[in-house]
C-alpha positions in Angstrom: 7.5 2.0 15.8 3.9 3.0 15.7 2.6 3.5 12.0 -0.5 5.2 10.6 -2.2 5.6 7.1 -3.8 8.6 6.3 -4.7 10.6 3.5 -4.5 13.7 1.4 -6.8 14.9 -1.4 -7.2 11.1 -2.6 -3.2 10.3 -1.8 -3.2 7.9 1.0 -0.1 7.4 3.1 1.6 6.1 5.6 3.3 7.9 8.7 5.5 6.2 11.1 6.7 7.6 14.5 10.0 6.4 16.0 10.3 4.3 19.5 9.9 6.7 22.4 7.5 9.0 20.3 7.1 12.6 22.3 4.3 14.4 20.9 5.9 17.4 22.6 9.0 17.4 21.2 10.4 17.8 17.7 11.9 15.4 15.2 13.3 15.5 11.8 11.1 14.1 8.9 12.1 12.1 6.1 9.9 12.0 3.4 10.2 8.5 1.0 9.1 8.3 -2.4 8.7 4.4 -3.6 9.6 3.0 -6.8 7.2 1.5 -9.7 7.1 -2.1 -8.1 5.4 -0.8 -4.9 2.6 1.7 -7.5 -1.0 0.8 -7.1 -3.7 0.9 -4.8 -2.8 -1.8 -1.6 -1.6 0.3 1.3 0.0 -2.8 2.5 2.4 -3.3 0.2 3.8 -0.1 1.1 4.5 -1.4 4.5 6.4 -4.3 3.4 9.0 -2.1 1.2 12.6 -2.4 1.8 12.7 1.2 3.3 10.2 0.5 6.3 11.8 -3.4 6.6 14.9 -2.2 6.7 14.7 1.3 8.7 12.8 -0.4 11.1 15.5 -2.5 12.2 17.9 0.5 13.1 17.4 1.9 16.5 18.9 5.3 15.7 16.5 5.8 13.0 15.1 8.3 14.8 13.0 10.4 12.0 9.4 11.0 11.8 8.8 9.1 7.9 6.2 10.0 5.5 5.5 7.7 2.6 3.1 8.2 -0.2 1.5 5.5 -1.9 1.1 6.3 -5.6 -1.7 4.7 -7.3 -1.4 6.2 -10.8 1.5 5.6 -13.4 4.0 7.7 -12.2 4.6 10.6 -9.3 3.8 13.2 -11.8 0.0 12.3 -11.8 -0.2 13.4 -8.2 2.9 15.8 -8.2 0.6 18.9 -6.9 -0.9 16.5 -4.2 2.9 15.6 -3.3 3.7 19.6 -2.9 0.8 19.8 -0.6 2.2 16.9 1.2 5.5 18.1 1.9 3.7 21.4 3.1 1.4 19.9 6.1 3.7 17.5 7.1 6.9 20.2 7.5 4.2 21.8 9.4 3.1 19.0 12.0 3.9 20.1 15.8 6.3 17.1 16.0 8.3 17.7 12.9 11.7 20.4 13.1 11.3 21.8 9.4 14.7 22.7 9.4 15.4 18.7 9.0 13.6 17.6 6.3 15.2 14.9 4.4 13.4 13.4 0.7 14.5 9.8 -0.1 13.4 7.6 -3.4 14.3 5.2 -5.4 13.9 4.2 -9.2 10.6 5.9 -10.1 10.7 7.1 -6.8 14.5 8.5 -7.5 13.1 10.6 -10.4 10.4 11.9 -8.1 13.4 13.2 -5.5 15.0 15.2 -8.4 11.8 16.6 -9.4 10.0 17.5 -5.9 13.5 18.5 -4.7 13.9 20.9 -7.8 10.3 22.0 -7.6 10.4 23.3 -3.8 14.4 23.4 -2.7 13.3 25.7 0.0 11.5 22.7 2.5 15.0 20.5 2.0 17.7 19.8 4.2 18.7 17.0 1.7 18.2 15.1 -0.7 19.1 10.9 -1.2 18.0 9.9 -5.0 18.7 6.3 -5.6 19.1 4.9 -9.3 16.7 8.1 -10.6 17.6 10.9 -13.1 16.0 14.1 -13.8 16.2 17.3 -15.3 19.6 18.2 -15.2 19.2 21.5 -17.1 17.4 22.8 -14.3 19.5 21.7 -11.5 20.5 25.4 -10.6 17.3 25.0 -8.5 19.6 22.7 -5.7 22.6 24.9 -5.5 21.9 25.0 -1.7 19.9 21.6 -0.9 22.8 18.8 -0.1 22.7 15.9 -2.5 23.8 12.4 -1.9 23.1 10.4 -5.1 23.3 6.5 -5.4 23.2 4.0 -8.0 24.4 1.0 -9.1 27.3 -0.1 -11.5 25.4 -2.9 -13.8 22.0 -1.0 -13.7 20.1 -1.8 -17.1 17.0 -0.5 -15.9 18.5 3.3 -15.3 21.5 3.6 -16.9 24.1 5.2 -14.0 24.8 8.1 -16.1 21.5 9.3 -15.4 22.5 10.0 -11.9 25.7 11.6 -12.9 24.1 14.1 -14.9 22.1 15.6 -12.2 25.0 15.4 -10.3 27.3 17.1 -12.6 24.8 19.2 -13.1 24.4 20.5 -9.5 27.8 21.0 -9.1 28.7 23.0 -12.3 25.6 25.5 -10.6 27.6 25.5 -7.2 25.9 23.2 -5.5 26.6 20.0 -3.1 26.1 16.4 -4.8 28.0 13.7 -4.0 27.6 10.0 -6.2 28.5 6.5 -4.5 28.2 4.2 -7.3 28.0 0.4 -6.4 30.3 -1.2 -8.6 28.4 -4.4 -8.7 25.1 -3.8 -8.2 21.8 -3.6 -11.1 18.7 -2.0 -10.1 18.5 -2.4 -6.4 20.8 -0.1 -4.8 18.4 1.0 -2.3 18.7 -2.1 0.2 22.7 -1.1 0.8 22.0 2.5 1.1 19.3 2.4 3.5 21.5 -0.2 5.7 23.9 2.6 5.9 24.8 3.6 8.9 26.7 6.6 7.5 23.8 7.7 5.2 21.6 8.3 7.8 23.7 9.8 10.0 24.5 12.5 6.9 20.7 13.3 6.4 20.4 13.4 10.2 22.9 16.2 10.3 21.7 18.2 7.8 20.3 21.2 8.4 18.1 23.8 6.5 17.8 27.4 8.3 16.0 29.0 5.7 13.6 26.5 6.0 9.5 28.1 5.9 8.2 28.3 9.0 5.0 26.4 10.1 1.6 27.4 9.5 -0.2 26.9 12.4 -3.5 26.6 10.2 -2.2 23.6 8.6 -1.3 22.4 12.0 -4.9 21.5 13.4 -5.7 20.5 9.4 -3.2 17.6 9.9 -2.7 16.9 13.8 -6.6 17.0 14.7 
């Protein structure tokens, strides 16, 4: 898999194409959102996070992935720079922005909830792993699939967290799902992106009212 870093209004990144890359045909994106342990300013620790280790290993991994690298205290600081992000890559010649998928974990689970929320429209899914959010305004994902995770014996974000938003989504008619792992603390990323069955869920999501690309954007981004 052939990865790049690049970089938007100060938010550096990384992109990473899967085996067989076609620049003329279209994938689905997937859009990941790291938690607080990878936060700062060295691009390579990025790389080494469990989502790229462990992705890379699966051969039908077959998304387009976007990863941000946030240097500031939390997703927040750059939340407008993340919007913008979601924009120009949804827009990329190689990307079908009727599959765009948003994964995170931890801090990076609270930033799914939140970006999800804030543009529902770009979605195909959502996977937010051991995050919360604002629950009251969870009317915003009546039509974005959810699958939440989280672990059992977390002390770090109490499961309950997850439950709300999920509760949440579905008292507004929406579709969120929970798998709890019974025995697991904090990390309940590593199982979920070694799941075979997760990832064949976001691949078959699709969003048909999905924007369309702006072909401005396009030349911005592609070169």
């Amino acid at each position: 898999m052939k990865t790049e870093e690049r970089e938007l209004d100060g938010l550096r990144y990384l992109i990473r194409f899967p085996d067989g890359f076609d620049a003329e045909k279209k994938y689905p994106l997937v859009i990941f959102l790291h938690g607080a342990g990878t936060r700062g300013d060295d691009i390579e620790v990025l790389k080494r996070n469990a989502f790229f280790r462990i992705t890379a290993e699966m051969p039908q991994f077959s998304f387009v992935a976007v990863a941000p690298l946030c240097s500031r205290n939390s997703w927040w600081d750059v939340f407008e720079t993340l919007e913008k992000l979601v924009r120009q890559t949804a827009s990329l010649p190689c990307v079908d922005h009727t599959r765009v998928s948003l994964i995170g974990n931890s801090m990076g689970g609270y930033g799914t909830w939140a970006l999800g929320m804030s543009m529902p429209e770009y979605f195909s899914c959502l996977v937010p792993i051991c995050g919360g959010g604002m629950y009251w305004n969870a009317s915003r994902l009546q039509n974005v699939p959810v699958w939440a995770f989280h672990g059992g014996k977390d002390q770090t974000v109490l499961p309950r967290e997850s439950e709300k938003m999920v509760e949440a989504v579905n008292r507004k008619g929406g579709n969120a799902r929970l798998t709890i792992y019974p025995e697991n603390g904090h990390n309940s990323w590593d199982d979920t992106y070694r799941d075979p069955e997760v990832l064949r869920w976001m691949l078959s999501r699709v969003n048909d009212g999905a924007p369309s690309p702006d072909e401005k954007m396009d030349a911005v981004i592609y070169g």
